[in-house]
N, C-alpha and C positions, 0 to 999 in steps of 0.2 A: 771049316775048311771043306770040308764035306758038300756043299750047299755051292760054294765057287766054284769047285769040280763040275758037278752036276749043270750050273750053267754054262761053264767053258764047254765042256761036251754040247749039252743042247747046244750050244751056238756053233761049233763047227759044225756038228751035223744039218744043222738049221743051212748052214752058210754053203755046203759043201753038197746039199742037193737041191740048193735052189737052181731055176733055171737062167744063168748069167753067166756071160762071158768071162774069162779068166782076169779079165783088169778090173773089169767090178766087183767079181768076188773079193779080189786083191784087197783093193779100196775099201769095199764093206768090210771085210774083217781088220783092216789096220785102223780103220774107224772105229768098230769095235772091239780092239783090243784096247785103243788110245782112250776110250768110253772107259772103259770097265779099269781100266792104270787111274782114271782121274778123279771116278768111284770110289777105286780102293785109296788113293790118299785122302779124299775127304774123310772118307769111315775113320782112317789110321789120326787125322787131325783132328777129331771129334774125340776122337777113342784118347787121346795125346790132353785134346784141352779137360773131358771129365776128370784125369789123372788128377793135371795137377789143379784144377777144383777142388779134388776132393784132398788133396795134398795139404793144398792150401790151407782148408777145413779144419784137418786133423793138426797141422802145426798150428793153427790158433787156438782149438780144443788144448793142445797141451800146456800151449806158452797158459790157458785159464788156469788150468790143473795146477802149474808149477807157481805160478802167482798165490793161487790159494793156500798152494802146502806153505808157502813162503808166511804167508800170512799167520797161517795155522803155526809153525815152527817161531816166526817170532811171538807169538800171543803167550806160548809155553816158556820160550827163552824168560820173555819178560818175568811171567809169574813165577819159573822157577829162581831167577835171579834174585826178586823178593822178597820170597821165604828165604833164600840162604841170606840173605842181608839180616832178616829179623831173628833165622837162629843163629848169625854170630854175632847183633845185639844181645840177646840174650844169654847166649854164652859169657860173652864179654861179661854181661852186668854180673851175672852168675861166679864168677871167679871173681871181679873186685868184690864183690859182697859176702866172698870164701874169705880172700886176702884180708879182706879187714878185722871178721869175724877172728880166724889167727890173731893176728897182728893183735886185737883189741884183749885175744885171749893170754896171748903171751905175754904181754903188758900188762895184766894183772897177774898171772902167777909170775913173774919180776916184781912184781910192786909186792905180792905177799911172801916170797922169799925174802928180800930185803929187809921186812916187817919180822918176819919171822928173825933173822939175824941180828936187828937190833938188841938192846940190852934194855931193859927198862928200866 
């Protein structure tokens, strides 16, 4: 800002002791103010297209990031899925292999109670 000051001053004073009649200086400065307006939109268009460049940039950088974690969070899903599958196989086989062990145990103290109450 500093810098635009410094030339708007230069240039009036540039303008304002040149040796020119009052309709050319007119001229020359609404020339050079119209110069220096159509200056400043180019800078501000430049300054507008690097934004969204870099706008641009950083939302495809994220949409990589957010793709990756996706990837990463399903890779996890998966294998946590298939441990818990395999410990409630396990689980499961583990309790029919409880149930039966009972079942096979109470089955025989019934069969030796029974033995036991017979008469011989």
């Amino acid at each position: 800002m500093s810098f635009l000051k410094g030339v708007l001053t230069g240039l009036a004073i540039g303008y304002l002791t040149a040796p020119r009649s009052g309709k050319d200086t007119r001229e020359k400065l609404t020339k050079g103010a119209n110069d220096l307006q159509n200056q400043w939109e180019e800078g501000l268009n430049q300054v507008k297209s690097q934004i969204d460049q870099f706008t641009g940039k950083a939302e495809n950088q994220a949409d990589r990031y957010a793709d990756e974690a996706e990837q990463i969070f399903d890779k996890y899903k998966d294998e946590t899925q298939e441990t818990v599958d395999y410990k409630r196989d396990q689980t499961k086989t583990a309790y029919n292999k409880s149930v039966d062990e009972t079942a096979s145990a109470a089955k025989s103290g019934i069969n030796d109670a029974k033995d036991a109450l017979k008469f011989n």
